[in-house]
N, C-alpha and C positions, 0 to 999 in steps of 0.2 A: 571290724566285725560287721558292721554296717553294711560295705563294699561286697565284704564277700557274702553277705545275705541274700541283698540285689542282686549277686551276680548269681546265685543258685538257681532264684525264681524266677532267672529271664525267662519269659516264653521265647521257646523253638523246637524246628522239627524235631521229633522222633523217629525213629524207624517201627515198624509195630513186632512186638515181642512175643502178641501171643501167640494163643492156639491156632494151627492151621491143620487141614490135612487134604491132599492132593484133591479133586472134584470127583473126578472118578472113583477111587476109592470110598466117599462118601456117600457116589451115588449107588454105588453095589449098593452097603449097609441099608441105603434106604430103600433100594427094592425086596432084601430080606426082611425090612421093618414089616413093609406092602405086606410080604410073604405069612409072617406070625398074625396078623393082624385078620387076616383070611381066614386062614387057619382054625384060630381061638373062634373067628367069628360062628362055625358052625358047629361049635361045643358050646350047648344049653347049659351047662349049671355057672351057678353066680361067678366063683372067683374068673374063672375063664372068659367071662362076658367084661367082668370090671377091667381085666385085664388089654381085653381087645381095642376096647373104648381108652386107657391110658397107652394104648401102640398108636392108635390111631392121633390122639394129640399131640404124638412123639411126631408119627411120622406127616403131619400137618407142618410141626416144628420146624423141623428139618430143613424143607424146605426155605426158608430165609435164611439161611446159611451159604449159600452158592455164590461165588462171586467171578466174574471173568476178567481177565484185564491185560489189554493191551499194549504194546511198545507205548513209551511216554505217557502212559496213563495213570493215575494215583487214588488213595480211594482213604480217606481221613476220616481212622476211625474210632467211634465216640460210642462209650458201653453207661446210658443214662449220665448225661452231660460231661462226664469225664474223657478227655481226649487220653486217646491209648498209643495212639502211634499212627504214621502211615504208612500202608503197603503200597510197595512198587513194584513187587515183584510179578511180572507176566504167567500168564498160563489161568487155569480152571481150579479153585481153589474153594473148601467148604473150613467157615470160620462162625465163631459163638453165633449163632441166630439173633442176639439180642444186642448187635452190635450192630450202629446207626452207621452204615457206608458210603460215607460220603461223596461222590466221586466225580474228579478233578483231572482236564485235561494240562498234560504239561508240553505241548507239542508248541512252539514258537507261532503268533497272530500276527497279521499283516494289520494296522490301522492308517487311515489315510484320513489328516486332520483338513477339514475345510478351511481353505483360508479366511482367515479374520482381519478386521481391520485392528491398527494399533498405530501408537505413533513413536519413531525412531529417536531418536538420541536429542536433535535437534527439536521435536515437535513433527515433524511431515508426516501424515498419515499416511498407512502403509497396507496394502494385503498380503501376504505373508501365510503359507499350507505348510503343512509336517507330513511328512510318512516317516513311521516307524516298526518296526519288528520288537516284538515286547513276547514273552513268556512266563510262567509261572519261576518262582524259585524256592519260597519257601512255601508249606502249606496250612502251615501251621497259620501263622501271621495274614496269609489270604483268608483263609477260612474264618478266625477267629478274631483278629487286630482291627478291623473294617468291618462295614456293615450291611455288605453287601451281600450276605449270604439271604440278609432278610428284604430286599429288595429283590432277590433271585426266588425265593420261596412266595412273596406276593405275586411276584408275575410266573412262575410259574405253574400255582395252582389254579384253576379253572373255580369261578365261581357256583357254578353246578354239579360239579364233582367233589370226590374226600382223596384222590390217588392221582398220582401224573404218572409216567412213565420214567424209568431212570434216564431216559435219554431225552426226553423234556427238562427234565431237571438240571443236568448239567449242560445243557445250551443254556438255560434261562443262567444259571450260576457264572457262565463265562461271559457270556453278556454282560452282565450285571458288574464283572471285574472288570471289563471294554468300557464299558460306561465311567467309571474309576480312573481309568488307563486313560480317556479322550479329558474327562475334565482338567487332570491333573496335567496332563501334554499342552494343553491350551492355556494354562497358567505360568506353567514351563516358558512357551515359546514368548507369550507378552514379556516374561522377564530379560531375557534375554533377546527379543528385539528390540526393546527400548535401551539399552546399553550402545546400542552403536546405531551409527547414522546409514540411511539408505545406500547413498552413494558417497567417493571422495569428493565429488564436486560442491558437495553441500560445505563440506568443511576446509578446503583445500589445505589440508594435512596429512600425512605420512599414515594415519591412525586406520586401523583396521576398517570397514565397512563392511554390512551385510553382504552386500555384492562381489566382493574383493575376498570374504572371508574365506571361504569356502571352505573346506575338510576341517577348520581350526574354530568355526561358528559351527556345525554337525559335531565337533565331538565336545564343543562346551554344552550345545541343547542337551546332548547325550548324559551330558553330566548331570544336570540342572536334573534331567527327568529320571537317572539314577536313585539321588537324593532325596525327592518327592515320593518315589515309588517302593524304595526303599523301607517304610513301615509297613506296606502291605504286600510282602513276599514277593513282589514283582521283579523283573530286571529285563531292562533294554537294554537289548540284542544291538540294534542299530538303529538312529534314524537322523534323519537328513531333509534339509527346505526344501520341496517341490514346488513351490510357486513363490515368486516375489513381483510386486509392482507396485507402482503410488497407487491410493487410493482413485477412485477416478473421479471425485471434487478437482483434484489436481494435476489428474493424469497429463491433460491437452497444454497447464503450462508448465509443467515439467520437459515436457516434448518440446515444445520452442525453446525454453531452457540449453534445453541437451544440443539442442540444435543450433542453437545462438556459439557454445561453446566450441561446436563439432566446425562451425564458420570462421570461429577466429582463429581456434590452432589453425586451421588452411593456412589462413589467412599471412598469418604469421610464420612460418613454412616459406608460404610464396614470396612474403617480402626479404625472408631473409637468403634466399634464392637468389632473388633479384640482385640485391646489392651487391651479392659474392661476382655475382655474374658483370656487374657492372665495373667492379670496382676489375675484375681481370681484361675489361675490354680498356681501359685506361690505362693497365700496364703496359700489357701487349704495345699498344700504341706509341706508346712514350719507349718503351725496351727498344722496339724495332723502328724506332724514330719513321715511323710510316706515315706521320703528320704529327706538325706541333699546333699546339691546341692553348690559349690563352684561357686563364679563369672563369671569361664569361663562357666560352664555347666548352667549356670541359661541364659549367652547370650547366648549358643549356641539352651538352648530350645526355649526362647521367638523367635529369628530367625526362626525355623522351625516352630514354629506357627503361624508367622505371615504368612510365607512361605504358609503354610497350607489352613488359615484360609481366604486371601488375593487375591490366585489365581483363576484364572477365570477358569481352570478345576481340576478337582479332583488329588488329590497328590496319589504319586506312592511310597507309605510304604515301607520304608526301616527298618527290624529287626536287634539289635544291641546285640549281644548275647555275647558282651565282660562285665565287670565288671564296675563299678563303683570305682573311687578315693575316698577315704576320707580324 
């Protein structure tokens, strides 16, 4: 009984069920409101004048009833604290007057998180940027779950004025949910950069790294910022590391690092070159019996070939114009 109590009073969206009727149509009525209100106005006796003055508060009314609304646009609406539903539906529409219209872009936002410093798996300090695609999904849970509607209502009323504009208002509200979006994406990305190491070379192991991850580290942040964002009707679209680097305390010996390591594989390359090469000019020799070579003269060639073959500048030919032992 319990279960299924909690599950009655989840909060989530609604669609809004009530009153509506076309805008135009509404706006006829209220230029015939206009019309009586005239009218009565120039018939002197009482009931007629009481009557003119109750059109006239009609068609004052009225008026906050209009609502317009665009592709991906949403409008959460609240009749004296009670959430009644949200309309989506597009077009010029005239709804209760006395219904608080919330309104809410649902079009997908571009956020591009600054890189911050953090440190990898190992400890290395790291900088590390997000770009992400994020939109609204639910509006219920935006609007009401979080508390950003009244950080959007502080900043967007003016302290000299009592009225904003609708379209001051829902910039300031999406903001205010961007604001939401960057804290939580930057909480995000520290989790999940400290789970792996910068590079393989730090751990020389088969194990993922940030640098190495690539589409499988995007769609775990992707996750992480699901999950977080997931109480406030949010959901990430996509997003993905646009910057990575060591921090720059340790940028310069990372780089001789990287560099020390970039010298040995050579390095190691060249001598294993070497020997193949060495070790085929002593077959050859011996195959095609083109001179026989005793133990010292066989070290002392493989030495000057490696000699040769090894050094970082060109070898300086020495001709040996004495004989050969047999």
């Amino acid at each position: 009984m319990i279960s299924i109590k909690t599950m009655c009073m989840e909060a989530k969206e609604l669609d809004f069920k009530g009153f509506k009727v076309n805008g135009f149509l509404a706006l006829f009525f209220h230029l015939v409101v206009l019309t009586a209100v005239i009218i009565f106005g120039f018939i002197t006796c009482v009931p007629t004048l009481v009557l003119s003055v109750f059109l006239t508060v009609v068609w004052l009314i009225l008026f906050a009833g209009y609502m317009q609304l665009e592709p991906n646009e949403a409008r959460a609406m609240v009749f004296f604290g009670k959430y009644k539903g949200t309309f989506k539906e597009t077009g010029f529409f005239w709804v209760n007057p006395f219904l608080d219209k919330k309104k809410l872009s649902l079009r997908a936002r571009n956020l591009d998180i600054n890189p911050i410093k953090v440190n990898d798996k190992i400890g290395n300090p790291i900088l590390i940027g997000l770009v992400l695609v994020w939109k609204l999904k639910d509006t219920y849970k935006a609007m009401f779950e979080i508390d950003a509607q009244t950080m959007a209502d502080s900043a967007a009323t003016p302290r000299n004025a009592n009225q904003v504009s609708v379209g001051n208002a829902v910039a300031s509200r999406m903001n205010a949910f961007e604001n939401f979006v960057k804290i939580q994406s930057d909480a995000a990305l520290r989790q999940v950069a400290g789970q792996y190491a910068y590079d393989d070379n730090e751990t020389n192991t088969d194990e993922m790294t940030l640098r190495s991850g690539g589409e499988e580290i995007n769609e775990q942040l992707e996750q992480k910022l699901n999950e977080r964002l997931a109480m406030a009707g949010m959901e990430v679209v996509e997003a993905r590391i646009n910057y990575l680097a060591y921090a720059p305390e340790i940028a310069a010996v990372m780089l001789r690092r990287q560099q020390a390591s970039a010298i040995i594989s050579a390095r190691e390359k060249i001598v294993e070159g070497a020997v193949s090469m060495v070790k085929m000019a002593l077959h050859k020799l011996s195959e095609e019996e083109i001179v026989e070579l005793d133990e010292e003269k066989k070290a002392a060639m493989v030495s000057n070939l490696l000699v040769v073959l090894c050094a970082d500048e060109a070898a300086q030919p020495v001709v040996n114009t004495g004989t050969l032992n047999h």
